[in-house]
C-alpha positions as CSV (number, residue, x, y, z in Angstrom):
1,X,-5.3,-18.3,7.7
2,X,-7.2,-21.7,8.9
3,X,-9.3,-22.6,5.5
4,X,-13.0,-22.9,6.7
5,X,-15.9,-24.9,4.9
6,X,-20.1,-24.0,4.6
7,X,-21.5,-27.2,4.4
8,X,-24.7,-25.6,3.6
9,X,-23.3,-23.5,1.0
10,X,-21.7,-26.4,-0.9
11,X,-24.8,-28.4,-1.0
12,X,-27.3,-25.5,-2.3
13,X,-24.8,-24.6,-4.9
14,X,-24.3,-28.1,-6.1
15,X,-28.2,-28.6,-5.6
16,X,-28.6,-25.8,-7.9
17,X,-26.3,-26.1,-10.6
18,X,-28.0,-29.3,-11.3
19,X,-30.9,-27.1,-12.2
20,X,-28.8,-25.4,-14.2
21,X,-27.3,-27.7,-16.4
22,X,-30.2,-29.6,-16.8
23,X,-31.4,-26.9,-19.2
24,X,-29.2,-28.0,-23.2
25,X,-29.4,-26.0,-26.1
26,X,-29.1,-27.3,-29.4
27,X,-27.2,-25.3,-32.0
28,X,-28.3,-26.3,-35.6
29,X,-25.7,-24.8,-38.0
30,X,-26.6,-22.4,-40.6
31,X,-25.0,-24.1,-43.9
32,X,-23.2,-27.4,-45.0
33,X,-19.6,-27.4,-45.9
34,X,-18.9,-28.6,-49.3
35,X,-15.4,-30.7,-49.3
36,X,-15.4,-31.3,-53.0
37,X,-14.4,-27.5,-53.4
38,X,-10.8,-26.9,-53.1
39,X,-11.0,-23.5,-52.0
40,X,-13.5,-24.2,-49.4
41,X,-11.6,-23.5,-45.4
42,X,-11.0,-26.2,-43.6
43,X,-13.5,-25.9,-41.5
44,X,-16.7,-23.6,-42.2
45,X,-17.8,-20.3,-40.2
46,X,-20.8,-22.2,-39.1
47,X,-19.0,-25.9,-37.9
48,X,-17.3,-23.3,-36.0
49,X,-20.0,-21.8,-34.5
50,X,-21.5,-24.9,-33.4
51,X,-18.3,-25.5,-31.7
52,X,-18.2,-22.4,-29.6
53,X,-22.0,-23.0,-28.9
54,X,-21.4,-26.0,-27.3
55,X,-18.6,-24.5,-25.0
56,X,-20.3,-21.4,-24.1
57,X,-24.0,-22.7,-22.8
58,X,-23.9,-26.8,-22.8
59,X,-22.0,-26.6,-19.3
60,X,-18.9,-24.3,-20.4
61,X,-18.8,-20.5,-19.8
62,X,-22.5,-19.7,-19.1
63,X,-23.2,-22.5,-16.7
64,X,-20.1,-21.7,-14.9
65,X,-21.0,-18.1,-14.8
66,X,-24.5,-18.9,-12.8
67,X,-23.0,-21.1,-10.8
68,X,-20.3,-18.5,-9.3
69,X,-23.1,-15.8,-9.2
70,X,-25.5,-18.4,-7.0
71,X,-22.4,-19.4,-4.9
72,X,-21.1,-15.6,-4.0
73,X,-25.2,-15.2,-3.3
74,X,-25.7,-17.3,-1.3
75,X,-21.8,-16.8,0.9
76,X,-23.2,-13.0,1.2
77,X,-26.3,-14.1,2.1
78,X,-25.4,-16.7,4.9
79,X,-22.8,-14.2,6.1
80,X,-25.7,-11.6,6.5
81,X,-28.3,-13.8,8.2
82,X,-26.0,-15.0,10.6
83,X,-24.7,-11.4,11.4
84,X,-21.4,-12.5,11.3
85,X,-19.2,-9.9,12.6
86,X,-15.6,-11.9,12.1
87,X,-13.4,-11.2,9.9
88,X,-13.9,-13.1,6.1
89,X,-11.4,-11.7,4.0
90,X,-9.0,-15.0,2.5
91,X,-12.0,-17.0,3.5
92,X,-12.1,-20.0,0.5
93,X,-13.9,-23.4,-0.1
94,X,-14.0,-26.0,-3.3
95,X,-16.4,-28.2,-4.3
96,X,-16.9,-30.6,-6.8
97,X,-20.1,-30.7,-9.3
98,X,-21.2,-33.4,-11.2
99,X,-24.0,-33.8,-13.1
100,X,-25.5,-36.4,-16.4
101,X,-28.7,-36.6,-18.1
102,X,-30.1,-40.4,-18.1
103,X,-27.8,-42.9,-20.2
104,X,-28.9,-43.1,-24.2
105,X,-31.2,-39.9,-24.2
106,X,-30.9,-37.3,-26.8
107,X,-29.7,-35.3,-26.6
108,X,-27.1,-36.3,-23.3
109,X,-25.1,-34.2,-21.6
110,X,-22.1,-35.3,-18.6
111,X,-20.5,-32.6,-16.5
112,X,-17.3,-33.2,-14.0
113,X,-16.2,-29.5,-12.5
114,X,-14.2,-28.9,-9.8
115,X,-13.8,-25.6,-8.5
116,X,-12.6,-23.3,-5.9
117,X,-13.2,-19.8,-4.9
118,X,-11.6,-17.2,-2.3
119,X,-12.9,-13.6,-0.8
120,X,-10.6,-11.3,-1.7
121,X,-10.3,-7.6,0.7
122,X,-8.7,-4.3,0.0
123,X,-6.5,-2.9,2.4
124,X,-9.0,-1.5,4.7
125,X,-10.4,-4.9,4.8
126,X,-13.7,-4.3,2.6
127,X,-14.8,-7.2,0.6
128,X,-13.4,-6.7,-3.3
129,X,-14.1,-9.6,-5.0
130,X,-14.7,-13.7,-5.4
131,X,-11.9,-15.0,-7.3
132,X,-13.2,-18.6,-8.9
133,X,-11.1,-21.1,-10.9
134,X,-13.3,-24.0,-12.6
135,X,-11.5,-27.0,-14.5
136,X,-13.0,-30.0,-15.9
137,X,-15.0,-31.7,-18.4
138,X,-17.8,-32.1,-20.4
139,X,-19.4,-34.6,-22.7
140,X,-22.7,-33.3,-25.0
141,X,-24.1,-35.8,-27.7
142,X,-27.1,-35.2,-30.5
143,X,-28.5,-36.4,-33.2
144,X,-25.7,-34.4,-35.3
145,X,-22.4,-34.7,-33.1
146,X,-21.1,-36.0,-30.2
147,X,-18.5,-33.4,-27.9
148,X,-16.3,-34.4,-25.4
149,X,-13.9,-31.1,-23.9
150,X,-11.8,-30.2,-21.2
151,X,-11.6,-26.8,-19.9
152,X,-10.5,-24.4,-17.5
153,X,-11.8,-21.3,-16.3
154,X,-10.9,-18.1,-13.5
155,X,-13.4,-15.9,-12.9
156,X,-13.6,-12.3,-10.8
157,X,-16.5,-11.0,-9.6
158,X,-17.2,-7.8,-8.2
159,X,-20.0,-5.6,-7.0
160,X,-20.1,-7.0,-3.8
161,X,-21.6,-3.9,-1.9
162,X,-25.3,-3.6,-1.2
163,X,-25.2,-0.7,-3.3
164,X,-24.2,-2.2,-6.2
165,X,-26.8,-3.6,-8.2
166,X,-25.2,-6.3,-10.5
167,X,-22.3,-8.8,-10.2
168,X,-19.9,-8.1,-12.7
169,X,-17.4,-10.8,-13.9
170,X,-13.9,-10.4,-15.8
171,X,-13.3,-14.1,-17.3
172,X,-10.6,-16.2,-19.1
173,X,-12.2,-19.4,-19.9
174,X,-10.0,-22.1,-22.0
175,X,-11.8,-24.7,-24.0
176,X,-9.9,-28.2,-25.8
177,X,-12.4,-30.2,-27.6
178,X,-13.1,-33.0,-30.0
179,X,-16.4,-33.2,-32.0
180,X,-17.5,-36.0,-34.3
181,X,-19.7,-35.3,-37.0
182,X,-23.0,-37.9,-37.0
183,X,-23.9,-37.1,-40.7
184,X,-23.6,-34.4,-43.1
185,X,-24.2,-31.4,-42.1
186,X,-21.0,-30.8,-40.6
187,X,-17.6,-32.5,-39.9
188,X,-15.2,-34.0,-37.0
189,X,-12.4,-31.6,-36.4
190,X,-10.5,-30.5,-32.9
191,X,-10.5,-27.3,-32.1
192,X,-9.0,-24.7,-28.8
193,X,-11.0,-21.7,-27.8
194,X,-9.3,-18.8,-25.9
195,X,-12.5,-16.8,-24.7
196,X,-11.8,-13.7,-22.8
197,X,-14.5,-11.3,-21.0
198,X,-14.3,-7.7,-19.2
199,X,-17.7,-6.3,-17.1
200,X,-19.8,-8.8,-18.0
201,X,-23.2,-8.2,-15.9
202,X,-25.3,-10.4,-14.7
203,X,-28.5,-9.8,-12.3
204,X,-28.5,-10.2,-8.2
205,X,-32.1,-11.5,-8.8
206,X,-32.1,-13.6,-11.3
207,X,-28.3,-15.0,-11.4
208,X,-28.8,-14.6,-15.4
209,X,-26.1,-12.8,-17.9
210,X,-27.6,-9.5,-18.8
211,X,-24.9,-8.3,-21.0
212,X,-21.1,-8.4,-21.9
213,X,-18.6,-8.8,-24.7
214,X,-16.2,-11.4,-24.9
215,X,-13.9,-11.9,-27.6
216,X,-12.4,-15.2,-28.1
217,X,-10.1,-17.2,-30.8
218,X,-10.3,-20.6,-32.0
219,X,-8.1,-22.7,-33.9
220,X,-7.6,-26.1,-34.9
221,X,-7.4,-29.3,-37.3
222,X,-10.1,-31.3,-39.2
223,X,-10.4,-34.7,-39.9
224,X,-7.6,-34.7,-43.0
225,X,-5.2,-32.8,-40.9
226,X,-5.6,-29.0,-42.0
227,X,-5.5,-26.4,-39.8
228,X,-7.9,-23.4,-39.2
229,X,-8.0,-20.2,-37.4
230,X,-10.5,-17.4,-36.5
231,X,-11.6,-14.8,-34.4
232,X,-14.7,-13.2,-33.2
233,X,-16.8,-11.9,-30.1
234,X,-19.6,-13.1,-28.9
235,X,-22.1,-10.2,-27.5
236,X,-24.9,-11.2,-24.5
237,X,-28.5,-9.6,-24.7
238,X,-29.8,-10.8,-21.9
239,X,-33.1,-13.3,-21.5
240,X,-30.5,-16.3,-22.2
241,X,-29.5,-14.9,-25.7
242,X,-26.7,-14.3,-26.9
243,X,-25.0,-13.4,-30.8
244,X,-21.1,-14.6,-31.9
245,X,-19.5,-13.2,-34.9
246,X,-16.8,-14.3,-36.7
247,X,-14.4,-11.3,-37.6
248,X,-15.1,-10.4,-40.9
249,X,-17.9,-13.0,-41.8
250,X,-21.4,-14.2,-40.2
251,X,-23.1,-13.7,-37.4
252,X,-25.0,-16.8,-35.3
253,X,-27.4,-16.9,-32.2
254,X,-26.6,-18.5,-29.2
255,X,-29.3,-19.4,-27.1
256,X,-29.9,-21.7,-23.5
257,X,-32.4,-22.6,-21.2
Protein backbone atom coordinates (compact mmCIF):
# COMPACT_ATOMS: atom_id res chain seq x y z
CA UNK A 1 0.00 0.00 0.00
CA UNK A 2 1.23 3.61 -1.25
CA UNK A 3 2.41 5.33 2.33
CA UNK A 4 0.46 8.58 2.58
CA UNK A 5 1.35 11.78 4.74
CA UNK A 6 -1.18 14.59 6.84
CA UNK A 7 0.75 17.46 6.71
CA UNK A 8 -1.65 19.02 9.07
CA UNK A 9 -1.50 16.21 11.38
CA UNK A 10 2.27 16.32 11.70
CA UNK A 11 2.45 19.94 12.45
CA UNK A 12 -0.43 20.02 15.27
CA UNK A 13 1.09 17.08 16.90
CA UNK A 14 4.57 18.43 16.93
CA UNK A 15 2.97 21.95 17.81
CA UNK A 16 1.52 20.25 20.73
CA UNK A 17 3.98 18.14 22.12
CA UNK A 18 5.95 21.28 22.57
CA UNK A 19 3.23 22.14 25.07
CA UNK A 20 3.79 19.09 26.49
CA UNK A 21 7.20 18.89 27.26
CA UNK A 22 7.50 22.21 28.26
CA UNK A 23 5.83 21.21 31.56
CA UNK A 24 9.38 19.42 34.03
CA UNK A 25 8.99 17.92 37.10
CA UNK A 26 11.46 17.82 39.63
CA UNK A 27 11.92 14.79 41.77
CA UNK A 28 13.65 15.58 45.14
CA UNK A 29 14.70 12.22 46.66
CA UNK A 30 13.62 11.14 49.96
CA UNK A 31 17.05 10.27 51.86
CA UNK A 32 20.96 10.48 51.32
CA UNK A 33 22.98 7.43 50.78
CA UNK A 34 25.66 7.01 53.20
CA UNK A 35 28.87 5.42 51.39
CA UNK A 36 30.93 5.11 54.49
CA UNK A 37 28.59 2.08 55.53
CA UNK A 38 29.76 -1.11 54.01
CA UNK A 39 26.48 -2.72 54.03
CA UNK A 40 24.81 0.17 52.44
CA UNK A 41 23.44 -1.15 48.32
CA UNK A 42 25.04 0.28 45.77
CA UNK A 43 22.84 2.47 44.91
CA UNK A 44 19.82 3.65 47.38
CA UNK A 45 15.86 2.97 46.82
CA UNK A 46 15.50 6.65 46.52
CA UNK A 47 18.73 7.52 43.81
CA UNK A 48 16.61 4.97 42.13
CA UNK A 49 13.66 6.54 42.16
CA UNK A 50 14.90 9.70 41.02
CA UNK A 51 16.13 7.76 38.14
CA UNK A 52 12.89 6.31 37.03
CA UNK A 53 11.29 9.79 37.65
CA UNK A 54 13.20 11.27 35.22
CA UNK A 55 12.38 8.52 32.54
CA UNK A 56 8.78 8.36 33.15
CA UNK A 57 7.52 12.28 33.06
CA UNK A 58 10.73 14.57 31.93
CA UNK A 59 10.04 13.50 28.15
CA UNK A 60 10.11 9.51 28.64
CA UNK A 61 6.97 7.35 29.05
CA UNK A 62 4.36 9.99 29.99
CA UNK A 63 5.20 12.50 27.40
CA UNK A 64 5.26 9.95 24.80
CA UNK A 65 2.02 8.61 26.00
CA UNK A 66 0.17 12.19 25.31
CA UNK A 67 1.72 12.60 22.37
CA UNK A 68 0.35 9.19 20.64
CA UNK A 69 -3.12 9.90 22.34
CA UNK A 70 -3.10 13.66 20.65
CA UNK A 71 -1.77 12.13 17.33
CA UNK A 72 -4.54 9.07 17.03
CA UNK A 73 -7.00 12.23 18.06
CA UNK A 74 -6.48 14.18 15.92
CA UNK A 75 -6.02 11.19 12.61
CA UNK A 76 -9.67 10.15 13.85
CA UNK A 77 -10.73 13.39 13.96
CA UNK A 78 -9.44 14.66 10.38
CA UNK A 79 -10.72 11.40 9.02
CA UNK A 80 -14.24 12.22 10.46
CA UNK A 81 -14.44 15.91 9.29
CA UNK A 82 -13.47 15.12 6.00
CA UNK A 83 -15.95 12.19 5.73
CA UNK A 84 -13.56 10.18 4.35
CA UNK A 85 -15.09 7.09 3.05
CA UNK A 86 -11.65 5.29 1.62
CA UNK A 87 -10.22 2.78 2.92
CA UNK A 88 -7.42 3.59 5.99
CA UNK A 89 -6.39 0.48 7.25
CA UNK A 90 -2.10 0.16 6.84
CA UNK A 91 -2.33 3.90 6.58
CA UNK A 92 1.16 5.19 8.53
CA UNK A 93 3.27 8.48 8.89
CA UNK A 94 6.52 9.50 11.06
CA UNK A 95 7.59 12.51 12.26
CA UNK A 96 10.29 13.85 14.09
CA UNK A 97 9.92 16.06 17.54
CA UNK A 98 12.32 18.13 18.91
CA UNK A 99 12.08 20.33 21.53
CA UNK A 100 14.76 22.38 24.36
CA UNK A 101 14.18 24.79 27.01
CA UNK A 102 16.49 28.07 26.62
CA UNK A 103 20.37 27.34 26.98
CA UNK A 104 21.73 27.63 30.81
CA UNK A 105 18.10 27.62 32.55
CA UNK A 106 17.33 25.48 35.40
CA UNK A 107 16.24 23.36 35.28
CA UNK A 108 16.88 22.46 31.20
CA UNK A 109 15.42 19.94 29.43
CA UNK A 110 16.41 18.67 25.32
CA UNK A 111 14.27 16.18 23.59
CA UNK A 112 15.14 14.47 20.02
CA UNK A 113 12.09 11.66 19.18
CA UNK A 114 11.45 10.13 16.18
CA UNK A 115 8.53 8.25 15.74
CA UNK A 116 6.25 6.38 13.58
CA UNK A 117 2.75 4.99 13.79
CA UNK A 118 0.39 2.67 11.54
CA UNK A 119 -3.62 1.90 11.67
CA UNK A 120 -3.92 -1.43 12.11
CA UNK A 121 -7.67 -3.31 10.90
CA UNK A 122 -9.24 -6.66 11.70
CA UNK A 123 -10.35 -8.82 9.12
CA UNK A 124 -13.53 -7.20 8.43
CA UNK A 125 -11.52 -4.13 7.95
CA UNK A 126 -12.63 -2.24 11.32
CA UNK A 127 -10.08 0.01 12.76
CA UNK A 128 -8.24 -2.06 15.82
CA UNK A 129 -5.51 -0.19 16.84
CA UNK A 130 -2.43 2.60 16.35
CA UNK A 131 0.69 0.81 16.68
CA UNK A 132 3.52 3.62 17.68
CA UNK A 133 7.28 3.03 17.99
CA UNK A 134 9.22 6.12 19.57
CA UNK A 135 13.21 6.11 19.86
CA UNK A 136 15.41 8.80 20.92
CA UNK A 137 16.93 10.97 23.45
CA UNK A 138 16.72 13.11 26.15
CA UNK A 139 18.88 15.40 28.18
CA UNK A 140 17.35 16.94 31.78
CA UNK A 141 19.75 19.03 34.13
CA UNK A 142 19.02 20.56 37.86
CA UNK A 143 20.50 21.91 40.50
CA UNK A 144 21.16 18.18 41.83
CA UNK A 145 21.94 16.10 38.55
CA UNK A 146 22.32 16.28 35.12
CA UNK A 147 20.62 13.08 32.80
CA UNK A 148 21.31 12.34 29.48
CA UNK A 149 19.26 8.77 28.07
CA UNK A 150 18.35 7.05 25.17
CA UNK A 151 15.34 5.17 24.78
CA UNK A 152 12.92 3.30 22.86
CA UNK A 153 9.37 2.78 23.04
CA UNK A 154 6.13 0.71 21.09
CA UNK A 155 3.03 1.60 21.96
CA UNK A 156 -0.74 0.04 21.11
CA UNK A 157 -3.68 1.80 21.47
CA UNK A 158 -7.01 0.75 21.34
CA UNK A 159 -10.56 1.99 21.88
CA UNK A 160 -10.84 3.36 18.70
CA UNK A 161 -14.77 3.14 18.42
CA UNK A 162 -17.01 6.00 19.23
CA UNK A 163 -18.36 3.95 21.74
CA UNK A 164 -15.50 3.54 23.60
CA UNK A 165 -14.72 6.04 26.01
CA UNK A 166 -11.02 5.92 26.78
CA UNK A 167 -7.83 5.08 24.72
CA UNK A 168 -6.13 2.27 26.28
CA UNK A 169 -2.38 1.64 25.69
CA UNK A 170 -0.26 -1.64 26.14
CA UNK A 171 3.53 -0.29 26.34
CA UNK A 172 7.18 -1.55 26.37
CA UNK A 173 9.20 1.40 26.89
CA UNK A 174 13.23 0.80 27.23
CA UNK A 175 15.30 3.41 29.01
CA UNK A 176 19.62 3.62 29.03
CA UNK A 177 20.81 6.48 31.03
CA UNK A 178 23.65 8.17 32.71
CA UNK A 179 23.13 10.59 35.68
CA UNK A 180 25.72 12.73 37.48
CA UNK A 181 25.31 13.57 40.85
CA UNK A 182 25.82 17.73 41.44
CA UNK A 183 26.28 17.39 45.29
CA UNK A 184 25.42 15.16 47.97
CA UNK A 185 22.33 14.11 48.08
CA UNK A 186 22.72 11.43 45.67
CA UNK A 187 25.29 9.84 43.39
CA UNK A 188 26.44 9.25 39.51
CA UNK A 189 25.60 5.70 38.52
CA UNK A 190 24.16 4.21 34.94
CA UNK A 191 21.32 2.50 35.06
CA UNK A 192 18.61 0.39 32.21
CA UNK A 193 14.94 0.47 32.91
CA UNK A 194 12.68 -2.28 31.24
CA UNK A 195 9.12 -0.66 31.92
CA UNK A 196 6.26 -2.70 30.81
CA UNK A 197 2.34 -1.60 30.78
CA UNK A 198 -1.11 -3.50 30.03
CA UNK A 199 -4.66 -1.20 29.82
CA UNK A 200 -3.32 1.72 30.71
CA UNK A 201 -6.26 4.45 30.29
CA UNK A 202 -6.04 7.65 29.48
CA UNK A 203 -9.02 10.29 28.72
CA UNK A 204 -10.39 11.20 24.96
CA UNK A 205 -10.87 14.71 26.53
CA UNK A 206 -8.13 15.51 28.17
CA UNK A 207 -5.28 13.21 26.49
CA UNK A 208 -4.16 12.69 30.35
CA UNK A 209 -3.28 9.09 31.99
CA UNK A 210 -6.13 8.28 34.23
CA UNK A 211 -4.89 5.01 35.44
CA UNK A 212 -2.62 1.88 34.88
CA UNK A 213 0.04 -0.37 36.30
CA UNK A 214 3.25 -0.86 34.93
CA UNK A 215 5.83 -2.90 36.27
CA UNK A 216 9.29 -2.23 35.33
CA UNK A 217 13.17 -3.43 36.37
CA UNK A 218 16.22 -1.51 36.61
CA UNK A 219 19.61 -2.42 37.03
CA UNK A 220 22.90 -1.02 36.87
CA UNK A 221 26.48 0.27 38.06
CA UNK A 222 27.63 3.26 40.19
CA UNK A 223 30.39 5.34 40.13
CA UNK A 224 32.96 2.57 41.79
CA UNK A 225 31.76 -0.13 39.55
CA UNK A 226 29.12 -2.17 41.68
CA UNK A 227 26.19 -3.41 40.33
CA UNK A 228 22.49 -3.08 41.49
CA UNK A 229 19.19 -4.44 40.66
CA UNK A 230 15.51 -3.93 41.56
CA UNK A 231 12.08 -4.15 40.78
CA UNK A 232 8.84 -2.44 41.31
CA UNK A 233 5.58 -0.97 39.58
CA UNK A 234 4.74 2.16 39.28
CA UNK A 235 0.66 2.82 39.72
CA UNK A 236 -1.11 6.08 37.89
CA UNK A 237 -3.96 8.06 39.78
CA UNK A 238 -4.84 10.22 37.44
CA UNK A 239 -4.57 14.39 37.66
CA UNK A 240 -0.71 13.95 36.62
CA UNK A 241 0.11 11.65 39.70
CA UNK A 242 1.45 8.94 39.87
CA UNK A 243 3.17 6.32 42.91
CA UNK A 244 6.42 3.77 42.17
CA UNK A 245 7.32 1.16 44.60
CA UNK A 246 10.21 -0.69 44.94
CA UNK A 247 9.36 -4.51 45.61
CA UNK A 248 9.71 -5.08 49.01
CA UNK A 249 10.84 -1.47 50.12
CA UNK A 250 9.46 2.34 49.81
CA UNK A 251 7.11 3.86 48.00
CA UNK A 252 7.77 7.54 46.06
CA UNK A 253 5.33 10.03 44.17
CA UNK A 254 5.76 10.85 40.82
CA UNK A 255 4.34 13.84 39.72
CA UNK A 256 4.33 16.32 36.15
CA UNK A 257 2.87 19.21 34.78
Amino acid sequence: MKRTSNPLLRSKTALYFLCVAAGISVFAPACKKDDKESSAPAVSQAEVAAAVNTAVTNGGVVAQTEQAAQTASMYIATRKAAKVTTDDCGYSDNGEIKFATEPNTVPYLSINYTYDFQLKCDANKNFQAFHFDFGGKTVYTDKKMSVADTSTANFDITGLSDDSKPWVFNQTFKNRAGLVSKDASTQSFYSVIDYTAADVTVSKSTLQIVSGTAKLKISGTNAAGKSFSYEGQIVYKGNKKAVFTVTGGSSFDLTWN
